[in-house]
mmCIF file as gemmi writes it, N, C-alpha and C atoms, coordinates in Angstrom:
data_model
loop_
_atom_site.group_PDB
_atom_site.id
_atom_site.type_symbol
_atom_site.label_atom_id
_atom_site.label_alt_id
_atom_site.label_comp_id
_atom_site.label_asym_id
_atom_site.label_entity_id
_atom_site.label_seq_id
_atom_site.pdbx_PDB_ins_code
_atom_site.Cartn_x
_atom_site.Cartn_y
_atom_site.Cartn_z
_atom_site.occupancy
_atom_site.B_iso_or_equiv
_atom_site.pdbx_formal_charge
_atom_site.auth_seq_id
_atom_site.auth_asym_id
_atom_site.pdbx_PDB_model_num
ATOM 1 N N . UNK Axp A 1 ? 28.009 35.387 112.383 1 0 ? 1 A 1
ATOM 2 C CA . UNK Axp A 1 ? 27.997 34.132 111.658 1 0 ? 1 A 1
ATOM 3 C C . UNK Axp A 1 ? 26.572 33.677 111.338 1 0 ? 1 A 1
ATOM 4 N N . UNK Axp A 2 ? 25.728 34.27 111.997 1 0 ? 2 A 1
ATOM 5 C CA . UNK Axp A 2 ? 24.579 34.093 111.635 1 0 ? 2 A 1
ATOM 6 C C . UNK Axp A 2 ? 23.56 34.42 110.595 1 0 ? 2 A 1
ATOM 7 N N . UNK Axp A 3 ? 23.876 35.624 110.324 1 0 ? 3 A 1
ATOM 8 C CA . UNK Axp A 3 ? 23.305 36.124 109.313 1 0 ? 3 A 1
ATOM 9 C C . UNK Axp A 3 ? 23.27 35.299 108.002 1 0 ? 3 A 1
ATOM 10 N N . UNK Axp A 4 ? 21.878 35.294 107.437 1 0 ? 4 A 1
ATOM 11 C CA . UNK Axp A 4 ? 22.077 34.832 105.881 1 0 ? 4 A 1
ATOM 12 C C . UNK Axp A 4 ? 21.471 33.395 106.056 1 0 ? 4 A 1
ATOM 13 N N . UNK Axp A 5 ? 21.479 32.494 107.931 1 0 ? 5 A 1
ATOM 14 C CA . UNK Axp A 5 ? 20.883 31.56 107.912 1 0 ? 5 A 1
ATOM 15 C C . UNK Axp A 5 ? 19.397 31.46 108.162 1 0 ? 5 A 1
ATOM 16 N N . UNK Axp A 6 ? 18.611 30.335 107.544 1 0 ? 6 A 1
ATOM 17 C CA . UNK Axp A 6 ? 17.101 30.33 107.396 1 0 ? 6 A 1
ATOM 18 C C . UNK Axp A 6 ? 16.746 30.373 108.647 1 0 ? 6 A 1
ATOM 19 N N . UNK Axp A 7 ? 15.276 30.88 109.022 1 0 ? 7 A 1
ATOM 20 C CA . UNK Axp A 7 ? 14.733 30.97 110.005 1 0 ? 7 A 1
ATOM 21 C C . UNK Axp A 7 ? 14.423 29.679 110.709 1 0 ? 7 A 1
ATOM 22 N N . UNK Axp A 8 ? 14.069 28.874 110.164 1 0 ? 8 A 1
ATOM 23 C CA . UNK Axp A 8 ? 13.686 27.414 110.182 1 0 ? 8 A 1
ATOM 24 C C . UNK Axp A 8 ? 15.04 26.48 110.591 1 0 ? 8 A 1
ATOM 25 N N . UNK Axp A 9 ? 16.03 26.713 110.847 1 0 ? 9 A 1
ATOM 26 C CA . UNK Axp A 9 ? 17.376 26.317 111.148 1 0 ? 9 A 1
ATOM 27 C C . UNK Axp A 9 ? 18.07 26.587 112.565 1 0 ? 9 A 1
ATOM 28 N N . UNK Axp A 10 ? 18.664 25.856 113.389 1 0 ? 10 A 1
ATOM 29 C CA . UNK Axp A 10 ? 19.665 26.09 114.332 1 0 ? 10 A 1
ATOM 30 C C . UNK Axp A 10 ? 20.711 25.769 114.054 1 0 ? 10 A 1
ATOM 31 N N . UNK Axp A 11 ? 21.863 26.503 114.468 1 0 ? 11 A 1
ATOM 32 C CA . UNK Axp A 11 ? 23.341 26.02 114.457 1 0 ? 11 A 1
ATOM 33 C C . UNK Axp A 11 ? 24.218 25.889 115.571 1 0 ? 11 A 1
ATOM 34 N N . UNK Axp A 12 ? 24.68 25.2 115.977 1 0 ? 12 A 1
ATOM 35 C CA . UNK Axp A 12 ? 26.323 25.062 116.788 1 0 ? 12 A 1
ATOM 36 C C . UNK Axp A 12 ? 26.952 24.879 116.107 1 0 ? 12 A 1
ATOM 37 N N . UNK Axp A 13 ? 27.683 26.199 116.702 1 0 ? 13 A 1
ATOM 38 C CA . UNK Axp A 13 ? 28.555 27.614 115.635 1 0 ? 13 A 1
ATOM 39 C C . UNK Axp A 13 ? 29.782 27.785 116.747 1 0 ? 13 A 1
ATOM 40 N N . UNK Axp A 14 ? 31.213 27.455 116.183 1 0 ? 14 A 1
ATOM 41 C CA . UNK Axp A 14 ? 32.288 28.311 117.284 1 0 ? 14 A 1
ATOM 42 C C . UNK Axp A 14 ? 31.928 29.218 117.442 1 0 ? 14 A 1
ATOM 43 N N . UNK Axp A 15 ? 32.412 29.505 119.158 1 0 ? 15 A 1
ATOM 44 C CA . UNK Axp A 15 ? 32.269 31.229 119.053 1 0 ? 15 A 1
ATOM 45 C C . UNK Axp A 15 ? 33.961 31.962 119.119 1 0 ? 15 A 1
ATOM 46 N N . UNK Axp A 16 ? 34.16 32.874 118.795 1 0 ? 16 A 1
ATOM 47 C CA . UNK Axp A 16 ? 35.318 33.467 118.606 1 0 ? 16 A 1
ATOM 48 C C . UNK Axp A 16 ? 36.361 33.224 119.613 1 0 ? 16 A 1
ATOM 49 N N . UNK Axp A 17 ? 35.709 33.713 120.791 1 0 ? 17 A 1
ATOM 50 C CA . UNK Axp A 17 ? 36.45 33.722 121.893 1 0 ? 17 A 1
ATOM 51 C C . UNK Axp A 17 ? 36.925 32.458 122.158 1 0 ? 17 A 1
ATOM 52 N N . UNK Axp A 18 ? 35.884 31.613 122.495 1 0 ? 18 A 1
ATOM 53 C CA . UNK Axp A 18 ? 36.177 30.022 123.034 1 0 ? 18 A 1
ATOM 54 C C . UNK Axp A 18 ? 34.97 29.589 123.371 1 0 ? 18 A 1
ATOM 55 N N . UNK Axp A 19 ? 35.144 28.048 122.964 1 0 ? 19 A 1
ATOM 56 C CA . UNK Axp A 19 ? 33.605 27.75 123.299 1 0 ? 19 A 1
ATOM 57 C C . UNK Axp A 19 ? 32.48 27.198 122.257 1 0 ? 19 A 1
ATOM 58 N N . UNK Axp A 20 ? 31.25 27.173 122.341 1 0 ? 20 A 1
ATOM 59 C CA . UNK Axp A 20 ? 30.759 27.132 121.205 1 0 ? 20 A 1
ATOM 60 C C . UNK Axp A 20 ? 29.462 27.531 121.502 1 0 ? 20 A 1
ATOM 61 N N . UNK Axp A 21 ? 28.568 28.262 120.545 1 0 ? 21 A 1
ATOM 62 C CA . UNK Axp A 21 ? 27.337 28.608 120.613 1 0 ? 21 A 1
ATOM 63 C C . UNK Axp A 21 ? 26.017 28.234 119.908 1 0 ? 21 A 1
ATOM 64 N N . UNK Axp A 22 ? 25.003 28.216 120.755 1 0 ? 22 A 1
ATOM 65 C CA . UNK Axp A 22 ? 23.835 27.908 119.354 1 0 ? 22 A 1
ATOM 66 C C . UNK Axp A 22 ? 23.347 29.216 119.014 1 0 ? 22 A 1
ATOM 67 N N . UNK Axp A 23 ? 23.14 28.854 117.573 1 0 ? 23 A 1
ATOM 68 C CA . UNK Axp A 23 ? 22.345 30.513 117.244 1 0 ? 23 A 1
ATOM 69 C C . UNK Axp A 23 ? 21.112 30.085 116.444 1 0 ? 23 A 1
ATOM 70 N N . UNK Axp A 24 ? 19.58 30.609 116.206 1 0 ? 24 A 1
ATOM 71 C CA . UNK Axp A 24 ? 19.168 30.493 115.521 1 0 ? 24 A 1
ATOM 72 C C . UNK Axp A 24 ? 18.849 31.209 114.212 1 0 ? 24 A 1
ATOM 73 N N . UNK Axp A 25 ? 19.004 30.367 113.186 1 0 ? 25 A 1
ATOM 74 C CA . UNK Axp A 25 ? 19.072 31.113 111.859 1 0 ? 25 A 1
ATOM 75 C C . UNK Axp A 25 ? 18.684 32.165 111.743 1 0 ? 25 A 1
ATOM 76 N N . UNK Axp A 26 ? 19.194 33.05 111.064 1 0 ? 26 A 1
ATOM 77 C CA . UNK Axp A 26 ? 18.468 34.541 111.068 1 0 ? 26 A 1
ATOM 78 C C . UNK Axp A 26 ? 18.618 35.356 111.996 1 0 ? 26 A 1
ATOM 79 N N . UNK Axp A 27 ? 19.168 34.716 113.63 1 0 ? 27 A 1
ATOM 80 C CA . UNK Axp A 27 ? 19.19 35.361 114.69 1 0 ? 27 A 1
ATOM 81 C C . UNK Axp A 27 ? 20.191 35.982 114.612 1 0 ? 27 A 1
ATOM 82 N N . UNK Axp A 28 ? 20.438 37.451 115.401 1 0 ? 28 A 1
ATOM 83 C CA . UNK Axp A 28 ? 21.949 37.511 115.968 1 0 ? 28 A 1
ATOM 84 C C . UNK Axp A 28 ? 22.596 37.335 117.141 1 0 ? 28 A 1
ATOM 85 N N . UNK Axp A 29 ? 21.309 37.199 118.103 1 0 ? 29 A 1
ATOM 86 C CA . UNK Axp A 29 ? 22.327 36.29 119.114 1 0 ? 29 A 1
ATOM 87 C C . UNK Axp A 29 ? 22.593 34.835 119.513 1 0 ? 29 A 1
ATOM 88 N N . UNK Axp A 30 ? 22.893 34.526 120.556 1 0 ? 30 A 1
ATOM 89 C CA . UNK Axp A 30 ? 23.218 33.204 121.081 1 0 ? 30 A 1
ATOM 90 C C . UNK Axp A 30 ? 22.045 33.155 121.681 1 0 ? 30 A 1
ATOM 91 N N . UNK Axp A 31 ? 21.624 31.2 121.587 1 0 ? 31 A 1
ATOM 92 C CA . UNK Axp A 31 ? 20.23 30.791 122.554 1 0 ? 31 A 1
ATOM 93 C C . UNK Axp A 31 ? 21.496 29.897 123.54 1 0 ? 31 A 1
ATOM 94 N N . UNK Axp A 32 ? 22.412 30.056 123.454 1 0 ? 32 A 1
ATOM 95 C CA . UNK Axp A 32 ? 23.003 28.993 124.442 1 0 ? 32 A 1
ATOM 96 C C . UNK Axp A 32 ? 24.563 29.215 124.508 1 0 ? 32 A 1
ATOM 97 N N . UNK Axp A 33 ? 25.439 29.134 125.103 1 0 ? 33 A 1
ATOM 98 C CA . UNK Axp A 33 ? 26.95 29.098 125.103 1 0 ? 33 A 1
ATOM 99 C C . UNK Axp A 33 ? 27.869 27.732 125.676 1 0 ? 33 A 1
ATOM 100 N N . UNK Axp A 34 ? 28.269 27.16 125.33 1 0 ? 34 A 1
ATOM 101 C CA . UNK Axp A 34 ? 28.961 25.821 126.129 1 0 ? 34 A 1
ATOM 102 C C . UNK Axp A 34 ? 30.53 26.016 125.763 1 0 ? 34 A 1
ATOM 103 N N . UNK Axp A 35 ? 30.964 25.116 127.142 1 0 ? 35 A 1
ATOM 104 C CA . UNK Axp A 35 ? 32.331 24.811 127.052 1 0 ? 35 A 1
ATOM 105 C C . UNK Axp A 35 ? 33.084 23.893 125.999 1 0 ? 35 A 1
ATOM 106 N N . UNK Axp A 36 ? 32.193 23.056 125.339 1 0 ? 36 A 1
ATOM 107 C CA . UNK Axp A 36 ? 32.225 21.942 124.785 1 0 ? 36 A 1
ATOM 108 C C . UNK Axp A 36 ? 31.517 21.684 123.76 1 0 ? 36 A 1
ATOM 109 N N . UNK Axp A 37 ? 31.549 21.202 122.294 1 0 ? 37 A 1
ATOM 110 C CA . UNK Axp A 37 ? 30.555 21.13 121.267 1 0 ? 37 A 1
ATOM 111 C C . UNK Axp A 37 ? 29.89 20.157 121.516 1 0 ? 37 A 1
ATOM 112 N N . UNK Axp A 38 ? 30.019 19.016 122.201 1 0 ? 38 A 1
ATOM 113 C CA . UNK Axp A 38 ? 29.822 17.467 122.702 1 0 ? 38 A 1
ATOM 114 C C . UNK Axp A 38 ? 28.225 18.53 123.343 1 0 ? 38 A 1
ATOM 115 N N . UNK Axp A 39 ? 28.528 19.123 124.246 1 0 ? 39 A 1
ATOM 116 C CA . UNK Axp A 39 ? 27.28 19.668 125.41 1 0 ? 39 A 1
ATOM 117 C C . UNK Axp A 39 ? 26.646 20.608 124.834 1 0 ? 39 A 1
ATOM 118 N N . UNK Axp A 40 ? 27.047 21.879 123.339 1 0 ? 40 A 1
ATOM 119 C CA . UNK Axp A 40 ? 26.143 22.261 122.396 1 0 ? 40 A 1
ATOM 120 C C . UNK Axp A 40 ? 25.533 21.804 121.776 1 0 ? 40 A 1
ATOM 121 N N . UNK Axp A 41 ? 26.026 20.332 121.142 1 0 ? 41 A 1
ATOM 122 C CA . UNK Axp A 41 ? 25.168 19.437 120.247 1 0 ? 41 A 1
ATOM 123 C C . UNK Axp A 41 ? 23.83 18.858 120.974 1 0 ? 41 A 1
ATOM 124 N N . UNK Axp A 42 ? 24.295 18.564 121.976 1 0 ? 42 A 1
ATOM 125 C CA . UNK Axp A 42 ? 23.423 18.007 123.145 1 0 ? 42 A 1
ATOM 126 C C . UNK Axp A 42 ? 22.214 19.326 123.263 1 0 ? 42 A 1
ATOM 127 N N . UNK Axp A 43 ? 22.518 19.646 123.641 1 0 ? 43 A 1
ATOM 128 C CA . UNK Axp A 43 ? 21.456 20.939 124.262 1 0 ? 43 A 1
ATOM 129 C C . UNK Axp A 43 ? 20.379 21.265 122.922 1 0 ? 43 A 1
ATOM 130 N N . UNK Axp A 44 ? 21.684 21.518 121.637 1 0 ? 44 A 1
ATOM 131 C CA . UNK Axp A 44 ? 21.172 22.563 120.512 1 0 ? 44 A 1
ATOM 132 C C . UNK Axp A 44 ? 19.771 20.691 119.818 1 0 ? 44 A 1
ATOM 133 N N . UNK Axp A 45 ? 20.045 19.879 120.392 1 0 ? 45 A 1
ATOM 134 C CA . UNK Axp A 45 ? 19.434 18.441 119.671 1 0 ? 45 A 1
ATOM 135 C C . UNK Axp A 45 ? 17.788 19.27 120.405 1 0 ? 45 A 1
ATOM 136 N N . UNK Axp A 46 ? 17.953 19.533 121.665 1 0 ? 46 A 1
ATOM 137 C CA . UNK Axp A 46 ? 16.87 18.981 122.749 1 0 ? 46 A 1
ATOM 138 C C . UNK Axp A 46 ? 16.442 20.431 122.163 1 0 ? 46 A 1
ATOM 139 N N . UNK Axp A 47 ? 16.299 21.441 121.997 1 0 ? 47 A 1
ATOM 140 C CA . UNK Axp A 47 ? 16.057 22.619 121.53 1 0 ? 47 A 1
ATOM 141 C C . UNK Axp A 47 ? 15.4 22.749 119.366 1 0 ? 47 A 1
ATOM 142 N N . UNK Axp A 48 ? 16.362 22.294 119.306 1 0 ? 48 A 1
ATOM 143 C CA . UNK Axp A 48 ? 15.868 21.386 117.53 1 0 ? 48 A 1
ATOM 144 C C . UNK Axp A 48 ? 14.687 21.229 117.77 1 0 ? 48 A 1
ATOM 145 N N . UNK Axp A 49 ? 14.769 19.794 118.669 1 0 ? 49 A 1
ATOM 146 C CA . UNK Axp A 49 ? 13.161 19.16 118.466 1 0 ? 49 A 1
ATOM 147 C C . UNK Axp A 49 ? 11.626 19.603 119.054 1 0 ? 49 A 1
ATOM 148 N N . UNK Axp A 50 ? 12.428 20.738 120.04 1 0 ? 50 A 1
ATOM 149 C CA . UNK Axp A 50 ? 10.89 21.186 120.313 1 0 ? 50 A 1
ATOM 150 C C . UNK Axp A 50 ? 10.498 22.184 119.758 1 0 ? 50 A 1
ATOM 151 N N . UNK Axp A 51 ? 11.618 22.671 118.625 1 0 ? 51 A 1
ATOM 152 C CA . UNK Axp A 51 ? 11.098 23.841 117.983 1 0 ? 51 A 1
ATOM 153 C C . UNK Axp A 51 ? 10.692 23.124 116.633 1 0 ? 51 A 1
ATOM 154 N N . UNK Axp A 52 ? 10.788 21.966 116.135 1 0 ? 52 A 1
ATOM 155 C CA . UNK Axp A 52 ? 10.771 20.868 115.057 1 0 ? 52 A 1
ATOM 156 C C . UNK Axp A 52 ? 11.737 21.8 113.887 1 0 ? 52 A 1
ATOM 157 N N . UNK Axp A 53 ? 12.651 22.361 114.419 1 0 ? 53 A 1
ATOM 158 C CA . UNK Axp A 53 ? 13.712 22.438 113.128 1 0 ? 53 A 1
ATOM 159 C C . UNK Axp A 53 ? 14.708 21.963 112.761 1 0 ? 53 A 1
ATOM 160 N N . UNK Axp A 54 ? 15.638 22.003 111.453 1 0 ? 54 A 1
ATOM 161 C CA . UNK Axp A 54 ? 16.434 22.102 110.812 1 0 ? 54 A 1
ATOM 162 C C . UNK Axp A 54 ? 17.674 21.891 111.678 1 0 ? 54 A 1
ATOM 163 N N . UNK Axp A 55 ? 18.733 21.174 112.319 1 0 ? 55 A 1
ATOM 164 C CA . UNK Axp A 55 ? 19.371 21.157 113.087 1 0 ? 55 A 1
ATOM 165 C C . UNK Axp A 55 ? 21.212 21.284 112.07 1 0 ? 55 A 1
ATOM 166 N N . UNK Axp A 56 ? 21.803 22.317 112.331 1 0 ? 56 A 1
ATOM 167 C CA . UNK Axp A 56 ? 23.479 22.13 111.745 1 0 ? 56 A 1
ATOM 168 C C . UNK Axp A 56 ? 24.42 22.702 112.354 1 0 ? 56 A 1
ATOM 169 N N . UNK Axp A 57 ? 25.502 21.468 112.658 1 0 ? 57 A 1
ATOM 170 C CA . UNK Axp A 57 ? 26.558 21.499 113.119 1 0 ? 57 A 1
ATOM 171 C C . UNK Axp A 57 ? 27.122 21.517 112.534 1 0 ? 57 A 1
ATOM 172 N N . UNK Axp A 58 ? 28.002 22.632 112.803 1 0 ? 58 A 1
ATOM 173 C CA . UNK Axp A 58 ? 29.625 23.666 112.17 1 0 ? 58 A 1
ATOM 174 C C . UNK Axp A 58 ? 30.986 22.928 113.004 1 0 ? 58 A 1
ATOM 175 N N . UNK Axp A 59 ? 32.226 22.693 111.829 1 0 ? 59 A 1
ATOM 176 C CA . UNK Axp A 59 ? 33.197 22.466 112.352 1 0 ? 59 A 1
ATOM 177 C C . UNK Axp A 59 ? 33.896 23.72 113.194 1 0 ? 59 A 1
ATOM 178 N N . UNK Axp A 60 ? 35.243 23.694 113.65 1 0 ? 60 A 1
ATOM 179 C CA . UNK Axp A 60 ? 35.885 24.647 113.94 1 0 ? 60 A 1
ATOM 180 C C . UNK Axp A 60 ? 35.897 25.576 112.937 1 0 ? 60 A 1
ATOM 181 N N . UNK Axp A 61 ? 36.28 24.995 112.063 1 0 ? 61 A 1
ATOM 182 C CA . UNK Axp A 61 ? 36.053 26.096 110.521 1 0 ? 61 A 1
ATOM 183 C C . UNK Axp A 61 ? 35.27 26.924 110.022 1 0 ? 61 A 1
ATOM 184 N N . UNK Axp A 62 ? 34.229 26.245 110.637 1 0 ? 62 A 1
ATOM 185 C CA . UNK Axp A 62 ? 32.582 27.194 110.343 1 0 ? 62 A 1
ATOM 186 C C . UNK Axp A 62 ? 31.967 26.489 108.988 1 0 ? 62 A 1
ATOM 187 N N . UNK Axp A 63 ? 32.587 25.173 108.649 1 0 ? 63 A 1
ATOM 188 C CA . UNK Axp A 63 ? 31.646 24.665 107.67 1 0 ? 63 A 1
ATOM 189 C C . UNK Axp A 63 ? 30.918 23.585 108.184 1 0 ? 63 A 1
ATOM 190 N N . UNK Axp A 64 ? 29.533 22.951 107.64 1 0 ? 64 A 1
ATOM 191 C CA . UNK Axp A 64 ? 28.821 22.091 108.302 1 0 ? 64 A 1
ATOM 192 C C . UNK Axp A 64 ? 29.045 20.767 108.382 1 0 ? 64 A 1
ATOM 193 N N . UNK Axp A 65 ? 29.611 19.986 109.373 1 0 ? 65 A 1
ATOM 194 C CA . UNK Axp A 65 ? 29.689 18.618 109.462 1 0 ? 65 A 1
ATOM 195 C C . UNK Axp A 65 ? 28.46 18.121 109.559 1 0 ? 65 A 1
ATOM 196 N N . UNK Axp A 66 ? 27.597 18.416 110.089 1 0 ? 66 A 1
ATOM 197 C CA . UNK Axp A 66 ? 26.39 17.318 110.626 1 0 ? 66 A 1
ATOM 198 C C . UNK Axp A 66 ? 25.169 18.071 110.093 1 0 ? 66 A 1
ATOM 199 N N . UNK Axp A 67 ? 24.077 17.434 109.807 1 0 ? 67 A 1
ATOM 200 C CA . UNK Axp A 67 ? 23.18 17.937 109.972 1 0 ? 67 A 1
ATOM 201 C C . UNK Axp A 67 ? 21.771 17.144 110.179 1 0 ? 67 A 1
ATOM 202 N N . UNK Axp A 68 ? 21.021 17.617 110.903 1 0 ? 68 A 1
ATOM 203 C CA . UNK Axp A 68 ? 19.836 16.754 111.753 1 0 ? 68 A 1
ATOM 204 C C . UNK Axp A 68 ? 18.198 17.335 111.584 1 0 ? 68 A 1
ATOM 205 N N . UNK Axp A 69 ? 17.306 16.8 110.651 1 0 ? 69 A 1
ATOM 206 C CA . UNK Axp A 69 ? 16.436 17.042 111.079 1 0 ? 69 A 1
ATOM 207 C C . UNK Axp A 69 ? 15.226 16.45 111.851 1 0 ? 69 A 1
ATOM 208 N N . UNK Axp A 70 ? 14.524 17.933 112.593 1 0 ? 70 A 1
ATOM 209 C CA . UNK Axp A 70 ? 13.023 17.39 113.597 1 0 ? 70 A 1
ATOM 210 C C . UNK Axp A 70 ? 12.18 17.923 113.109 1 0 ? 70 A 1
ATOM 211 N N . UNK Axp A 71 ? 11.698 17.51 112.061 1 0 ? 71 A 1
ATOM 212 C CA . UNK Axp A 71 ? 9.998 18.145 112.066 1 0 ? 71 A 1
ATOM 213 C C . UNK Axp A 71 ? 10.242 19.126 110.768 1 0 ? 71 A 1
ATOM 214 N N . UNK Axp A 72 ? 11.154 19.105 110.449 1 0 ? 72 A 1
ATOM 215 C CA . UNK Axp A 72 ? 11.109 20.234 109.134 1 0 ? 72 A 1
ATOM 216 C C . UNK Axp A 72 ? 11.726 19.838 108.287 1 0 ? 72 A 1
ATOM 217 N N . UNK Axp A 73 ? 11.994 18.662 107.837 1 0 ? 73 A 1
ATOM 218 C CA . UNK Axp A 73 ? 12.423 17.687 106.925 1 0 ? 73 A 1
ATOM 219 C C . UNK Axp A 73 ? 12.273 18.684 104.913 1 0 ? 73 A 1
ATOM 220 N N . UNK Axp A 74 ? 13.075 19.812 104.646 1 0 ? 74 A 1
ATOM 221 C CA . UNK Axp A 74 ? 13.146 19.523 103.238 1 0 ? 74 A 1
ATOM 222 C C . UNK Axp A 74 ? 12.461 19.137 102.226 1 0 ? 74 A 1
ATOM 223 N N . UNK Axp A 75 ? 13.254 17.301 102.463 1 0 ? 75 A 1
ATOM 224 C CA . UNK Axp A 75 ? 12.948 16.828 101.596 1 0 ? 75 A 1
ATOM 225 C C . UNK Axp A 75 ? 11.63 15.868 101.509 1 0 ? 75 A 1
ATOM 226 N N . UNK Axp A 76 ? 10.955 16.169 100.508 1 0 ? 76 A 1
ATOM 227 C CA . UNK Axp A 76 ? 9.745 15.089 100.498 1 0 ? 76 A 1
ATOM 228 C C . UNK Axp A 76 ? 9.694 13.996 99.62 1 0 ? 76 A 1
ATOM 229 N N . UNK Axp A 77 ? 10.18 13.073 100.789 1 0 ? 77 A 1
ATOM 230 C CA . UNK Axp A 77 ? 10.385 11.152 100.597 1 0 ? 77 A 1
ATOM 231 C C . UNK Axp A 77 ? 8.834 10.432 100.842 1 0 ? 77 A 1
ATOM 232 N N . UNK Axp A 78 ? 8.63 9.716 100.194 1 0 ? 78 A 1
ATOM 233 C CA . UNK Axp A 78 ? 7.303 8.974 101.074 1 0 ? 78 A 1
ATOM 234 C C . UNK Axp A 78 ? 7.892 7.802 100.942 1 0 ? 78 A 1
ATOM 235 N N . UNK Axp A 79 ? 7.015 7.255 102.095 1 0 ? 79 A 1
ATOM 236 C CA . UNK Axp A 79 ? 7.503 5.576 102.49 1 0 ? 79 A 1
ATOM 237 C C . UNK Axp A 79 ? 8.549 6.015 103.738 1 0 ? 79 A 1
């Protein structure tokens, strides 16, 4: 599921089996596994910000409900 995502990006991503995982973009493995997306979001937040990236959360479906950024903001707003 990872493949194809930017380097600059993390995701909590279902994982097949059960569960949910963070992966970072581009990566193919898991930086993390949880019982719970509540405790991936959590973790994959505190991990985001010290890497200052791109933060997106995947439904069960695998499409993105949320998305959060730290430090690697896109878009350029001033003010």
């Amino acid at each position: 599921m990872a493949t194809g995502k930017k380097p600059g990006t993390h995701h909590v991503v279902p994982n097949a089996d059960r569960g949910w995982d963070i992966r970072r973009g581009g990566g193919g493995r898991s930086s993390g596994h949880f019982d719970t997306k509540q405790e991936a979001v959590q973790r994959a937040r505190e991990i985001s910000r010290n890497a200052e990236t791109e933060l997106k959360i995947h439904n069960r479906d695998g499409r993105i409900a949320q998305s959060d950024s730290h430090g690697n903001d896109p878009r350029n707003i001033k003010g």
